[in-house]
mmCIF file of the N, C-alpha and C atoms, coordinates in Angstrom:
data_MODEL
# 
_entry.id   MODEL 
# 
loop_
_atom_site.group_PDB 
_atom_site.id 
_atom_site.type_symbol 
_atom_site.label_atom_id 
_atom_site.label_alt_id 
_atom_site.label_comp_id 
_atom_site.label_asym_id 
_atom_site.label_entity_id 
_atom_site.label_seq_id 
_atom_site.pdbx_PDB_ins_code 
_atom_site.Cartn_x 
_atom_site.Cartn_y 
_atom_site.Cartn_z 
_atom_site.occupancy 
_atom_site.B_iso_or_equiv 
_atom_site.pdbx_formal_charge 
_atom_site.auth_seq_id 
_atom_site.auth_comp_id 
_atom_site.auth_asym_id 
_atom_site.auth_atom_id 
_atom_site.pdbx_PDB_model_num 
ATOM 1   N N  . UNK A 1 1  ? 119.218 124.958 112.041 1.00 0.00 ? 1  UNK A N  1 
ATOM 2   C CA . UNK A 1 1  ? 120.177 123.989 111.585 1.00 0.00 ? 1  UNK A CA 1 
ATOM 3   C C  . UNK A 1 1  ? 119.450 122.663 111.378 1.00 0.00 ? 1  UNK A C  1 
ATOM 4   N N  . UNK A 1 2  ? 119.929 122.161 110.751 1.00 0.00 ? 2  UNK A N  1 
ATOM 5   C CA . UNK A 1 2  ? 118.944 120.588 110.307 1.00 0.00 ? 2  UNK A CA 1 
ATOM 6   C C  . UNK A 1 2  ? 119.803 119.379 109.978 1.00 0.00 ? 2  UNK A C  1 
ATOM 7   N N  . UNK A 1 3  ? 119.619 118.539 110.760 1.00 0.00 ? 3  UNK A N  1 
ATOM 8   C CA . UNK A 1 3  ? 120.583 117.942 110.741 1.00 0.00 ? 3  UNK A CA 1 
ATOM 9   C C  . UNK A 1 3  ? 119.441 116.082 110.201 1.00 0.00 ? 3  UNK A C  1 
ATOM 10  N N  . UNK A 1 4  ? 120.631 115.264 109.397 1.00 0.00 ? 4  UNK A N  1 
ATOM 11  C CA . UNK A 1 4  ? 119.843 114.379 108.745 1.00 0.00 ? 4  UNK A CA 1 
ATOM 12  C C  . UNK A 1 4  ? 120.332 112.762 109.459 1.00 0.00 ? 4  UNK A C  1 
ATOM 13  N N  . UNK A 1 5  ? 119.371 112.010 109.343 1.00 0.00 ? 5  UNK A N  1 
ATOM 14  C CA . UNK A 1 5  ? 120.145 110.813 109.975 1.00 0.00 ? 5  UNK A CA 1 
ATOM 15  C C  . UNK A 1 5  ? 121.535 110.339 109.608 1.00 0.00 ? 5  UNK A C  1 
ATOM 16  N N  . UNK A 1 6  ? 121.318 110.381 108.639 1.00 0.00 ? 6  UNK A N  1 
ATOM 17  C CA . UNK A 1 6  ? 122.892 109.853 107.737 1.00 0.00 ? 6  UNK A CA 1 
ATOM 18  C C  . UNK A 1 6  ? 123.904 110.456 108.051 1.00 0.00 ? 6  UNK A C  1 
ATOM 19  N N  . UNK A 1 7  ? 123.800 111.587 109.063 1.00 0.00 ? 7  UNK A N  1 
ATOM 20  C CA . UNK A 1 7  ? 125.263 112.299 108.900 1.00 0.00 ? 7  UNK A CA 1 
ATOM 21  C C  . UNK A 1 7  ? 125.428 112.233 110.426 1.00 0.00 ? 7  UNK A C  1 
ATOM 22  N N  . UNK A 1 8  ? 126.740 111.050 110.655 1.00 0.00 ? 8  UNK A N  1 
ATOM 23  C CA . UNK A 1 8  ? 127.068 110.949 111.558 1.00 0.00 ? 8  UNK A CA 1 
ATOM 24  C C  . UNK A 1 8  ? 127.958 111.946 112.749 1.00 0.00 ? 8  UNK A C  1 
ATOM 25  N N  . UNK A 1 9  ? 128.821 112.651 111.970 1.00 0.00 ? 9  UNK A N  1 
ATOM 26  C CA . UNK A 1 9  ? 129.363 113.817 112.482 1.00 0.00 ? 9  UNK A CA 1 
ATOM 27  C C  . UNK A 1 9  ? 129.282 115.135 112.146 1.00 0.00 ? 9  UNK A C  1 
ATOM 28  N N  . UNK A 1 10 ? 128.099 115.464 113.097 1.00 0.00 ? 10 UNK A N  1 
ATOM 29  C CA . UNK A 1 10 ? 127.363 116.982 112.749 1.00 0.00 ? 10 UNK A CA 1 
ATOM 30  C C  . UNK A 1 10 ? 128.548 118.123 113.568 1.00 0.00 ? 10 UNK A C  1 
ATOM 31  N N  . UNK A 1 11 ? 128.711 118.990 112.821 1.00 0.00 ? 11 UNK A N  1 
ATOM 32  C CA . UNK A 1 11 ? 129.441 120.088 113.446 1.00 0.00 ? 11 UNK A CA 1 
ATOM 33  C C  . UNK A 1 11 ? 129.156 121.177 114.195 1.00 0.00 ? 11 UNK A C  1 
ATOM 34  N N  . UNK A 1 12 ? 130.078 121.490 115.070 1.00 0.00 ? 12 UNK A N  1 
ATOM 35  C CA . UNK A 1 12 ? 129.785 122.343 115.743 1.00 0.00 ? 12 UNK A CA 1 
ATOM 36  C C  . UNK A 1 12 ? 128.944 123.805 115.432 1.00 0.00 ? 12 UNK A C  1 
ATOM 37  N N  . UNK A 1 13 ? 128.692 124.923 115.967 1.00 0.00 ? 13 UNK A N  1 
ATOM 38  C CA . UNK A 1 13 ? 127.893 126.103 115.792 1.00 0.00 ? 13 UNK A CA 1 
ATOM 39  C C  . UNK A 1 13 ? 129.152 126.524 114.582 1.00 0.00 ? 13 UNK A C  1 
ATOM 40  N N  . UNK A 1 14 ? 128.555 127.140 113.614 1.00 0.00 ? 14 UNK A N  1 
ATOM 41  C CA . UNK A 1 14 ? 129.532 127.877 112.471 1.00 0.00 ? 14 UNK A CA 1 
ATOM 42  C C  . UNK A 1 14 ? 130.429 128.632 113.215 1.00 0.00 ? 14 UNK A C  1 
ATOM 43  N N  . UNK A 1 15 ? 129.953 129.887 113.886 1.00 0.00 ? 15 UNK A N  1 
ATOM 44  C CA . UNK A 1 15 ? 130.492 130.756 114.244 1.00 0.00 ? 15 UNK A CA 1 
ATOM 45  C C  . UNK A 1 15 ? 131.173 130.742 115.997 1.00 0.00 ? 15 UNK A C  1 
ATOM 46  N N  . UNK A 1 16 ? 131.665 131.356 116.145 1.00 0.00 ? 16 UNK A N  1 
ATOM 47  C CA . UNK A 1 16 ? 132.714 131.445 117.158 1.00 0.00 ? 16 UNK A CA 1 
ATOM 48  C C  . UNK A 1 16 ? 131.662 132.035 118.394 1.00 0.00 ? 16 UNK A C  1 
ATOM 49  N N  . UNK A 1 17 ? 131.441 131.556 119.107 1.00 0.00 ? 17 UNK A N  1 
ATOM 50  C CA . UNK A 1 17 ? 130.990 132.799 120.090 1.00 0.00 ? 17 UNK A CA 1 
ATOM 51  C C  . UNK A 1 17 ? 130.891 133.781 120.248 1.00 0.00 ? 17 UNK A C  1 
ATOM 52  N N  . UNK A 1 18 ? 130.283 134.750 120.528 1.00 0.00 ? 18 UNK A N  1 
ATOM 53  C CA . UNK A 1 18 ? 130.986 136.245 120.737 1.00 0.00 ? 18 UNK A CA 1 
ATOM 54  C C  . UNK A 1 18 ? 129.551 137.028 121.448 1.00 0.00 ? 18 UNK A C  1 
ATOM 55  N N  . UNK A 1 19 ? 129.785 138.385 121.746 1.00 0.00 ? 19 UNK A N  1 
ATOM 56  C CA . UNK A 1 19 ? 129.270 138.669 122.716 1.00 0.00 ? 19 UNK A CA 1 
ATOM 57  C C  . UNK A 1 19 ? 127.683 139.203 122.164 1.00 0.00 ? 19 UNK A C  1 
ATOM 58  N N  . UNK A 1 20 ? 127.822 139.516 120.214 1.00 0.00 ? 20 UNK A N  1 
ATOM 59  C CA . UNK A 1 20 ? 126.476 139.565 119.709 1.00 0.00 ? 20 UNK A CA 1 
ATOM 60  C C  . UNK A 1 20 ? 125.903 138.697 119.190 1.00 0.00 ? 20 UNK A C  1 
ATOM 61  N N  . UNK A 1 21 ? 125.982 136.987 119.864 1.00 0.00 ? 21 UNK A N  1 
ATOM 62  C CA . UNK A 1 21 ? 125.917 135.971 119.483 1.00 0.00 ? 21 UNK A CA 1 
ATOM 63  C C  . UNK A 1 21 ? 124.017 135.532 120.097 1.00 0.00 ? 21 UNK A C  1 
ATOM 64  N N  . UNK A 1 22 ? 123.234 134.618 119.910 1.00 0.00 ? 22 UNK A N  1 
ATOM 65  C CA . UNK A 1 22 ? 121.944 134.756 120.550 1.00 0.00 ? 22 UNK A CA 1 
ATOM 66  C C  . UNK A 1 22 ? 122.438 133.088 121.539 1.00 0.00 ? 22 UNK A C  1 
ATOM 67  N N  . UNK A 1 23 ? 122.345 133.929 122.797 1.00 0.00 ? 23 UNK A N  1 
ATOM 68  C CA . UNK A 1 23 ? 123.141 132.491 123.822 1.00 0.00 ? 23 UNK A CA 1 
ATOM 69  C C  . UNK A 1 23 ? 122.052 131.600 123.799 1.00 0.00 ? 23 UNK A C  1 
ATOM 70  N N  . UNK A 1 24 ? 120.928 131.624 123.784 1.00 0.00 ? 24 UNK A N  1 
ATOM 71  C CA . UNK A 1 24 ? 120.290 130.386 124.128 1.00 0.00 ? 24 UNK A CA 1 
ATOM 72  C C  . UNK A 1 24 ? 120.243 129.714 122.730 1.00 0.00 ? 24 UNK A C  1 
ATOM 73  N N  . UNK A 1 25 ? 120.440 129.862 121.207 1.00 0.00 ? 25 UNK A N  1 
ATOM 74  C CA . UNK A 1 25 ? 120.145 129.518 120.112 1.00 0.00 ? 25 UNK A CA 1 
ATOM 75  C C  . UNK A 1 25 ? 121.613 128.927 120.059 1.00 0.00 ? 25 UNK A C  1 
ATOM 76  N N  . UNK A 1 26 ? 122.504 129.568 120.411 1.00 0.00 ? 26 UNK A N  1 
ATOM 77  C CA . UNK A 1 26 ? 124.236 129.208 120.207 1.00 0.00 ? 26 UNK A CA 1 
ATOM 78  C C  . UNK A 1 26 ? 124.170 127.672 120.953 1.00 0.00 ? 26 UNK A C  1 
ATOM 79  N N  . UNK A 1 27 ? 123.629 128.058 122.544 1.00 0.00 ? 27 UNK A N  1 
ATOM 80  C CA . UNK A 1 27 ? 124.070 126.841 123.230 1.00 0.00 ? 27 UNK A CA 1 
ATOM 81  C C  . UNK A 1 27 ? 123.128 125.307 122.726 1.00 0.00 ? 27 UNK A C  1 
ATOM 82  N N  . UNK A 1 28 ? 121.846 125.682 122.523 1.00 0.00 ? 28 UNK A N  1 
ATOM 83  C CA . UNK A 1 28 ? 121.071 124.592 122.206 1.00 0.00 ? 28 UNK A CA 1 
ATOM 84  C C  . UNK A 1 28 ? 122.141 124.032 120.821 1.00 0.00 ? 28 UNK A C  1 
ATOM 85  N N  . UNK A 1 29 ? 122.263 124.789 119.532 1.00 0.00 ? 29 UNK A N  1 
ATOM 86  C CA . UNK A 1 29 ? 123.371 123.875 118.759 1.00 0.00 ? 29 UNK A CA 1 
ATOM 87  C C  . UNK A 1 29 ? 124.075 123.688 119.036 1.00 0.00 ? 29 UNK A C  1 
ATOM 88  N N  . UNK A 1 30 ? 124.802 123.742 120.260 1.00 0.00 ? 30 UNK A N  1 
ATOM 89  C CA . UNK A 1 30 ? 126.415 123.250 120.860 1.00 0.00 ? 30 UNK A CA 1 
ATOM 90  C C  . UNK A 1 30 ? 125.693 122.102 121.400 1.00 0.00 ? 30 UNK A C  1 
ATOM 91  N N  . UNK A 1 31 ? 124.764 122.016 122.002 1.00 0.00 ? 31 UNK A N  1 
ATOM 92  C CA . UNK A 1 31 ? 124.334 120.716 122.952 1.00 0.00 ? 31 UNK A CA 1 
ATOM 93  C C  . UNK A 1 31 ? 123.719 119.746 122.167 1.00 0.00 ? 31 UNK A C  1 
ATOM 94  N N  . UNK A 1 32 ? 122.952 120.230 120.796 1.00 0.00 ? 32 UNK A N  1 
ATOM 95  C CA . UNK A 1 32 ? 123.032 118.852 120.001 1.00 0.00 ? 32 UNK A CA 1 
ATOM 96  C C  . UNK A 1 32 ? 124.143 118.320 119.053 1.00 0.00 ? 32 UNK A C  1 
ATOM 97  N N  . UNK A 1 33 ? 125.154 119.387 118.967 1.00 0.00 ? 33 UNK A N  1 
ATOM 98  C CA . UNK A 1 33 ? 126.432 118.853 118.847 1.00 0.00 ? 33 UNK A CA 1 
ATOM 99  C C  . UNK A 1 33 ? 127.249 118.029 119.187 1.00 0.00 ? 33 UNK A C  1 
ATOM 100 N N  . UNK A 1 34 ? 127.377 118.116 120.926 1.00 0.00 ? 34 UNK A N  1 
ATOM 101 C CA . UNK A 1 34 ? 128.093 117.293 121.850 1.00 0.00 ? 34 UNK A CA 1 
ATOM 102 C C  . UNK A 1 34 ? 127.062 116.164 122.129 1.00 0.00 ? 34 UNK A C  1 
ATOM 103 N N  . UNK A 1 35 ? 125.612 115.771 121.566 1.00 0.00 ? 35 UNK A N  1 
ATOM 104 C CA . UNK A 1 35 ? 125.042 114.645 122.065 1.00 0.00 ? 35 UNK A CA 1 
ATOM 105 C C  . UNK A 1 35 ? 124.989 113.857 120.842 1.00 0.00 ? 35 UNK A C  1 
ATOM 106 N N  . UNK A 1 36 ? 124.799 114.421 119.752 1.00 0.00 ? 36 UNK A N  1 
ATOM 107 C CA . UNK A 1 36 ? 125.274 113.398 118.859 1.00 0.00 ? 36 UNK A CA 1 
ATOM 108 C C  . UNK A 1 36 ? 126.101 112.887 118.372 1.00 0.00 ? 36 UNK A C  1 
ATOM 109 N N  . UNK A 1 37 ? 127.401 113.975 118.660 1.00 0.00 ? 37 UNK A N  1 
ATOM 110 C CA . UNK A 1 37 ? 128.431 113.157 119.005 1.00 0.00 ? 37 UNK A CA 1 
ATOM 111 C C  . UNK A 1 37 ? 129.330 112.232 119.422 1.00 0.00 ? 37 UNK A C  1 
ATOM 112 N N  . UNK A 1 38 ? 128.544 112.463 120.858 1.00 0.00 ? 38 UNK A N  1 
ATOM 113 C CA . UNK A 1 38 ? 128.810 111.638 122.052 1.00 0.00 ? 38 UNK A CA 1 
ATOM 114 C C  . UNK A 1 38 ? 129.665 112.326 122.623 1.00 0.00 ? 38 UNK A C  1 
ATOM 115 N N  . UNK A 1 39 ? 129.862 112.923 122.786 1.00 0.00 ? 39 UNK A N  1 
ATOM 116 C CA . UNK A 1 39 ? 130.925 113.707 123.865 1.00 0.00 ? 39 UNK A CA 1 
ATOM 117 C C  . UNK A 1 39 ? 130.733 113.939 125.143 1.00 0.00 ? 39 UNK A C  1 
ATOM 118 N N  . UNK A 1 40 ? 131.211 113.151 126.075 1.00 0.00 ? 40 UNK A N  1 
ATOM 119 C CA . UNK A 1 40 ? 131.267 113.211 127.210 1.00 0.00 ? 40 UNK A CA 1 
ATOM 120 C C  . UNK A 1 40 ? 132.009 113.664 128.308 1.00 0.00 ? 40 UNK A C  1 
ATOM 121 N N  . UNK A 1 41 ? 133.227 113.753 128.006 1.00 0.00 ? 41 UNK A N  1 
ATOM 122 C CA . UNK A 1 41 ? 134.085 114.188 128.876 1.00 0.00 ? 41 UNK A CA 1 
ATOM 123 C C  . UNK A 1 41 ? 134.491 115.590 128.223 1.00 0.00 ? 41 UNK A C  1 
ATOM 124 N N  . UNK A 1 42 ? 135.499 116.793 129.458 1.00 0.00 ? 42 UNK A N  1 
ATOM 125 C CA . UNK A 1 42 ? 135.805 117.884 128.596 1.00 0.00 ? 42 UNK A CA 1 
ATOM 126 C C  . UNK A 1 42 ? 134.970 118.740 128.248 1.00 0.00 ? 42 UNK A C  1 
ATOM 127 N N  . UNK A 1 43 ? 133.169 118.787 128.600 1.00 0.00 ? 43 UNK A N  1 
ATOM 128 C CA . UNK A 1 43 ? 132.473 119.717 127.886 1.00 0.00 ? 43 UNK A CA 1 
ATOM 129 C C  . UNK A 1 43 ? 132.600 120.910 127.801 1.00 0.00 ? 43 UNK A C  1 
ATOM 130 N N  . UNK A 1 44 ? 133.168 120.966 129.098 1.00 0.00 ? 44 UNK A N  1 
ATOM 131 C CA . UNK A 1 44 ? 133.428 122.759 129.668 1.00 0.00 ? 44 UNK A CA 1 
ATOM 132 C C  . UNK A 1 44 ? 134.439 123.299 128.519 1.00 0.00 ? 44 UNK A C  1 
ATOM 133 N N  . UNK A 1 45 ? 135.664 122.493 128.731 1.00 0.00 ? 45 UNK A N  1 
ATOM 134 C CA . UNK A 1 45 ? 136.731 122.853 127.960 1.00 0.00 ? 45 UNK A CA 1 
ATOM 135 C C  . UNK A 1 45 ? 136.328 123.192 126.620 1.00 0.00 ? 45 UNK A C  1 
ATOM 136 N N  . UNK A 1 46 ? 135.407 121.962 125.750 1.00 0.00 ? 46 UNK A N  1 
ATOM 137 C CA . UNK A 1 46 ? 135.179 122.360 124.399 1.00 0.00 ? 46 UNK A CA 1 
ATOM 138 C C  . UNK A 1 46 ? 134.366 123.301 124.329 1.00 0.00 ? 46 UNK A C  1 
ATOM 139 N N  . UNK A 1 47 ? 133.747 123.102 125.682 1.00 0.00 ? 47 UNK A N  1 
ATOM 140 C CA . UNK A 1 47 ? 133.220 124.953 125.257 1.00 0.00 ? 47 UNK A CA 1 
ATOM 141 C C  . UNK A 1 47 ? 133.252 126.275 125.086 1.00 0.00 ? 47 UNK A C  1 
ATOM 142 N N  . UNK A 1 48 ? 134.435 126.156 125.972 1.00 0.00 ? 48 UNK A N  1 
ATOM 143 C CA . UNK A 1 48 ? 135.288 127.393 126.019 1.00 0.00 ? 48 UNK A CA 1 
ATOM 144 C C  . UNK A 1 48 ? 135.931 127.152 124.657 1.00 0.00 ? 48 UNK A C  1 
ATOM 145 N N  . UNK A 1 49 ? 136.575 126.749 123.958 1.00 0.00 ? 49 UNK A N  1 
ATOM 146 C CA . UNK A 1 49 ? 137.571 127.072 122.814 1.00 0.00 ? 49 UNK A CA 1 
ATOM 147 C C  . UNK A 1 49 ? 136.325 127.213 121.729 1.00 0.00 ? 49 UNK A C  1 
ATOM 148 N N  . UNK A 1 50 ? 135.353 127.083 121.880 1.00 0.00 ? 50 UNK A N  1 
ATOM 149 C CA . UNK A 1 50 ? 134.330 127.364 120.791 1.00 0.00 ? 50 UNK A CA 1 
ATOM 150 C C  . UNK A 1 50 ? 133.940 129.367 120.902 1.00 0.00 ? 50 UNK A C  1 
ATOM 151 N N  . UNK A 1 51 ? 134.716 129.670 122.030 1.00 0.00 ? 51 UNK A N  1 
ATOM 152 C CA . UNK A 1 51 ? 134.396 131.427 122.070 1.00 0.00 ? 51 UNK A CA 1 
ATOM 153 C C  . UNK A 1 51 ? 135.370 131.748 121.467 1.00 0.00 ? 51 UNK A C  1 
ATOM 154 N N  . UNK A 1 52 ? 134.958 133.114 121.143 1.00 0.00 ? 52 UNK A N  1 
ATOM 155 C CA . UNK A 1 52 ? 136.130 134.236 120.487 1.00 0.00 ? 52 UNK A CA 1 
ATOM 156 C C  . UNK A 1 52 ? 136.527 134.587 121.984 1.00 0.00 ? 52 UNK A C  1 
ATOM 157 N N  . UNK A 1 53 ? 138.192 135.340 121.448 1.00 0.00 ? 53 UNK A N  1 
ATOM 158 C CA . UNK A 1 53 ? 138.962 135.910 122.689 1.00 0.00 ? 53 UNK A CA 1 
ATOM 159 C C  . UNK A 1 53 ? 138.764 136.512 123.760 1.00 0.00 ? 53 UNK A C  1 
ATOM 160 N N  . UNK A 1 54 ? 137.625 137.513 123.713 1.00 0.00 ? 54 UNK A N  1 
ATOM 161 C CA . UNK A 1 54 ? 137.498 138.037 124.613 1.00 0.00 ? 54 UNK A CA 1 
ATOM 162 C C  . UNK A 1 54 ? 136.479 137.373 125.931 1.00 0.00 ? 54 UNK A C  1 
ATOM 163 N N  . UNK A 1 55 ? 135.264 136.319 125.106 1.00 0.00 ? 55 UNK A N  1 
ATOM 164 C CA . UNK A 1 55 ? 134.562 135.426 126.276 1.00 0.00 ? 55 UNK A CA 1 
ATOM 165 C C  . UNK A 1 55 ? 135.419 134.759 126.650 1.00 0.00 ? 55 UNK A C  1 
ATOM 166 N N  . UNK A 1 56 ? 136.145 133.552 126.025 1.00 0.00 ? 56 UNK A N  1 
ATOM 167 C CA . UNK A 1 56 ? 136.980 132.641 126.522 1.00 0.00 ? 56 UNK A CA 1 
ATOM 168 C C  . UNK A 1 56 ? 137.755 133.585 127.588 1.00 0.00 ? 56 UNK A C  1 
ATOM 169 N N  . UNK A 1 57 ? 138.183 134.227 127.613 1.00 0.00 ? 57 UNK A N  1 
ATOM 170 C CA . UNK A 1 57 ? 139.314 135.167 128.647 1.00 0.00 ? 57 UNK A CA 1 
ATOM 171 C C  . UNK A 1 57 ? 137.889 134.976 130.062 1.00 0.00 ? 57 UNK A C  1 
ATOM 172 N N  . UNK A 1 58 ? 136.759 135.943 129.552 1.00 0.00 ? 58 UNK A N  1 
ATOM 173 C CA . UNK A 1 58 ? 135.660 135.850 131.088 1.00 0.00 ? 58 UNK A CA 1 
ATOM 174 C C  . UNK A 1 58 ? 134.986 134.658 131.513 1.00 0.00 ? 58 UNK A C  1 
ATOM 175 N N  . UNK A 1 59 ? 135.120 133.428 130.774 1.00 0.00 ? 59 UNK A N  1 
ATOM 176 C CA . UNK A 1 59 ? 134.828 132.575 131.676 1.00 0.00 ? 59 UNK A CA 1 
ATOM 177 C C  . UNK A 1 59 ? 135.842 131.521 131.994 1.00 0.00 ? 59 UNK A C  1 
ATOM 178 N N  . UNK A 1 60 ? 137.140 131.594 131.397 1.00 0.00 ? 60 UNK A N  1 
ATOM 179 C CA . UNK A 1 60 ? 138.634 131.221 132.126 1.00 0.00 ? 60 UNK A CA 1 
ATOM 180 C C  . UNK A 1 60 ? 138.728 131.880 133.244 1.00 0.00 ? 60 UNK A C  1 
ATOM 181 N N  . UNK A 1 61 ? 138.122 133.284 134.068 1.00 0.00 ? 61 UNK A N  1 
ATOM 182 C CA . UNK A 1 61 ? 138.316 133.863 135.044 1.00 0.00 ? 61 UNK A CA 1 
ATOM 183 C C  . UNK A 1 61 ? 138.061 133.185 136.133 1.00 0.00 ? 61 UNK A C  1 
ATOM 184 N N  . UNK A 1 62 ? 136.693 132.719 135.682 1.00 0.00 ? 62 UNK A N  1 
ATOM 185 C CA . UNK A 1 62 ? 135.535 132.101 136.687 1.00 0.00 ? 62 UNK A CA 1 
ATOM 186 C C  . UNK A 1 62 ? 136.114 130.385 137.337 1.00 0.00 ? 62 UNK A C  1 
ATOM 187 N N  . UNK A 1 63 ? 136.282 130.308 138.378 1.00 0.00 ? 63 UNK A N  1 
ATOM 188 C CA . UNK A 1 63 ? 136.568 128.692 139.024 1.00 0.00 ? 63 UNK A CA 1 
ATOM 189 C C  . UNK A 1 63 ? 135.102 127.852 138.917 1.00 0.00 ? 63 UNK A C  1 
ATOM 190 N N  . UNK A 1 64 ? 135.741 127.127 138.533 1.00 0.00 ? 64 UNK A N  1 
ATOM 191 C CA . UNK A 1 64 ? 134.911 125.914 138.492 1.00 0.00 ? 64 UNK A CA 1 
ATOM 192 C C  . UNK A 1 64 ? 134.780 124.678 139.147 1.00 0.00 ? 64 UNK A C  1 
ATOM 193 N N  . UNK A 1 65 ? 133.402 123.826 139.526 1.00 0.00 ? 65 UNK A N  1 
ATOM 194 C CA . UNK A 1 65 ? 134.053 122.758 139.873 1.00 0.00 ? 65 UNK A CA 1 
ATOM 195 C C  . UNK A 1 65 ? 134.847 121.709 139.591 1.00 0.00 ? 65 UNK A C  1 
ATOM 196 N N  . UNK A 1 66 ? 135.075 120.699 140.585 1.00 0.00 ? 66 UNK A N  1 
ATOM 197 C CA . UNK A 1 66 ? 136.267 119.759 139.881 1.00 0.00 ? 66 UNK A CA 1 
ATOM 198 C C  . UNK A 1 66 ? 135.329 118.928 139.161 1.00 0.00 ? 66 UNK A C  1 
ATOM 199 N N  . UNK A 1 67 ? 134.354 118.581 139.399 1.00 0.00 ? 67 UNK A N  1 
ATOM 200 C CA . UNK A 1 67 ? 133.289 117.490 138.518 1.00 0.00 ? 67 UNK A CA 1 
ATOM 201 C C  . UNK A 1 67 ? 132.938 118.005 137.238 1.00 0.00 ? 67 UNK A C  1 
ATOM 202 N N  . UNK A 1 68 ? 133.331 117.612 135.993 1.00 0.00 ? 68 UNK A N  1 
ATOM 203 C CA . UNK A 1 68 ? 132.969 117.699 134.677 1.00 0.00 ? 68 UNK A CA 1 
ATOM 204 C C  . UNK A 1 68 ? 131.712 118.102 134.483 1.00 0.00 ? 68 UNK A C  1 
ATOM 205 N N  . UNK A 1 69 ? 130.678 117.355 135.147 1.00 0.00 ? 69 UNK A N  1 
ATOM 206 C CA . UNK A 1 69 ? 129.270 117.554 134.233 1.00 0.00 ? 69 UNK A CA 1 
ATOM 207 C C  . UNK A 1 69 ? 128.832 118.626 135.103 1.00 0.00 ? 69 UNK A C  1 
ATOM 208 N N  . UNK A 1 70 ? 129.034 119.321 136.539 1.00 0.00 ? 70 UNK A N  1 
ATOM 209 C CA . UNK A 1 70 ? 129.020 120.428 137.637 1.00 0.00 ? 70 UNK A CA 1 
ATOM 210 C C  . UNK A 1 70 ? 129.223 121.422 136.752 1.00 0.00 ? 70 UNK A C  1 
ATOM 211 N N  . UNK A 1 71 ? 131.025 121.304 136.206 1.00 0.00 ? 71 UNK A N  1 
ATOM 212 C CA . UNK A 1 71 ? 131.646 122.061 135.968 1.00 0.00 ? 71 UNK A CA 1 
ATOM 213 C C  . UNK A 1 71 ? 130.996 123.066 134.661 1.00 0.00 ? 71 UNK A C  1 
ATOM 214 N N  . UNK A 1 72 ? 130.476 121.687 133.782 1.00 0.00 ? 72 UNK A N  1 
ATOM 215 C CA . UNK A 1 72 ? 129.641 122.394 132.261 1.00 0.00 ? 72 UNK A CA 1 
ATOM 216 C C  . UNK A 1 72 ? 128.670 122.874 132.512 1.00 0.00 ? 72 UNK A C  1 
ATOM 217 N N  . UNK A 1 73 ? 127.300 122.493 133.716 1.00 0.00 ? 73 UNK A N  1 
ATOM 218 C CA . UNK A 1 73 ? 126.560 123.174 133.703 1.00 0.00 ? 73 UNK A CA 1 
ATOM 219 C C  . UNK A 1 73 ? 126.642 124.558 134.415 1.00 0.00 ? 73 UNK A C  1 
ATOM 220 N N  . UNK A 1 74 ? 127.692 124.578 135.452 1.00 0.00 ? 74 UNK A N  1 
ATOM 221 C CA . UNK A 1 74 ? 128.173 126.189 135.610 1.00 0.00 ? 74 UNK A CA 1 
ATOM 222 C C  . UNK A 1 74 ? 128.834 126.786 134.514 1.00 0.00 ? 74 UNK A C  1 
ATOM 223 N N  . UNK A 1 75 ? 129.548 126.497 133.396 1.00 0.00 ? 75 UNK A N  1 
ATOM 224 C CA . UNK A 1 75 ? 129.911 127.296 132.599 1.00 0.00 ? 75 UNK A CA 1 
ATOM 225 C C  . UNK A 1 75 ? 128.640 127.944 131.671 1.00 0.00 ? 75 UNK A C  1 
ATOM 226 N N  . UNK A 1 76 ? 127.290 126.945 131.802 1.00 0.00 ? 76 UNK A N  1 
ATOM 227 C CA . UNK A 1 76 ? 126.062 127.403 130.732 1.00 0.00 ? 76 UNK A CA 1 
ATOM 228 C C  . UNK A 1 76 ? 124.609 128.367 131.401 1.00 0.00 ? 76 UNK A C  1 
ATOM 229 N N  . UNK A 1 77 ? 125.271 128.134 132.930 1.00 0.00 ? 77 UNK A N  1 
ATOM 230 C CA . UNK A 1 77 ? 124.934 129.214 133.710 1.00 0.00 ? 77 UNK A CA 1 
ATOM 231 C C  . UNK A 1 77 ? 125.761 130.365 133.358 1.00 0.00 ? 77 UNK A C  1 
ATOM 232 N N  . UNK A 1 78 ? 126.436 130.635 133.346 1.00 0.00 ? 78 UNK A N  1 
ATOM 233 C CA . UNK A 1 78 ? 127.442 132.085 133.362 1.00 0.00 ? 78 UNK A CA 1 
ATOM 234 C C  . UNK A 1 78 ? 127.210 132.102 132.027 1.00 0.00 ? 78 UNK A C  1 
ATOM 235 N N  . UNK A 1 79 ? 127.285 131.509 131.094 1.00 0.00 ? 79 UNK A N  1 
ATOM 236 C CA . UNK A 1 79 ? 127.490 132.034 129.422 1.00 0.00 ? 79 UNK A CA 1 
ATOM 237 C C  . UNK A 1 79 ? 125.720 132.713 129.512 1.00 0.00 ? 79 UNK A C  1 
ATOM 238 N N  . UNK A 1 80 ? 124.685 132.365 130.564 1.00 0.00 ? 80 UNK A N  1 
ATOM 239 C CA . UNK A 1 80 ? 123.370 132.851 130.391 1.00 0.00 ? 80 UNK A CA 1 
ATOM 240 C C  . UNK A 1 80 ? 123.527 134.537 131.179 1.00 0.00 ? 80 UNK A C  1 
ATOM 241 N N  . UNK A 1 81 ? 124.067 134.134 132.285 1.00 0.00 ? 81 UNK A N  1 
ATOM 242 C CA . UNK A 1 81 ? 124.111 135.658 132.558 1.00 0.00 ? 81 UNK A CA 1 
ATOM 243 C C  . UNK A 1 81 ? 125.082 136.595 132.673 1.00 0.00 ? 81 UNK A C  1 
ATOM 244 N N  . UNK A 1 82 ? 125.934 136.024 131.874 1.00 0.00 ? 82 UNK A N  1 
ATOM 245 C CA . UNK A 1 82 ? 127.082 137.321 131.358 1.00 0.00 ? 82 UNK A CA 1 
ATOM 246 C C  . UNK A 1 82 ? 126.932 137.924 129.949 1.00 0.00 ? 82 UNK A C  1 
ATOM 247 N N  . UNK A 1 83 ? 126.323 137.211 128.978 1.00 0.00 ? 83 UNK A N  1 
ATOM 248 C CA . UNK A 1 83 ? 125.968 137.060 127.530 1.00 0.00 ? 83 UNK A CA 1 
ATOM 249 C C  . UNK A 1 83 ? 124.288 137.133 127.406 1.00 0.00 ? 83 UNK A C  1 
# 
């Protein structure tokens, strides 16, 4: 993906998550997504609605912590070893 100075709002990964998705290539464009963005709060959450149905369902299973930035880097733990 290539992204140019001029373009202030780069978009998210094309595709939806899913389970024949390549997780470490998926998450690195989600994470320069949410930093050039600026997105700070919510990461977990936007990360979850970025899966298709059936991940979002297995890592809605999983508790999380109450701390946001805890909470995202346990969700990018589990998206590594469930996916």
């Amino acid at each position: 993906m290539v992204y140019y100075c001029t373009n202030l709002n780069v978009i998210p990964p094309q595709e939806l998550f899913t389970r024949g998705t390549d997780v470490e290539e998926w998450i690195q464009e989600f994470m320069t997504y949410m930093n050039v963005n600026g997105i700070t709060s919510n990461k977990k959450e936007i990360l979850i609605t970025h899966m298709d149905k059936t991940c979002r369902t297995l890592m809605r299973a999983h508790q999380y912590s109450g701390d946001d930035n805890y909470a995202f880097a346990e969700a990018i733990d589990l998206m590594r070893k469930l996916f």
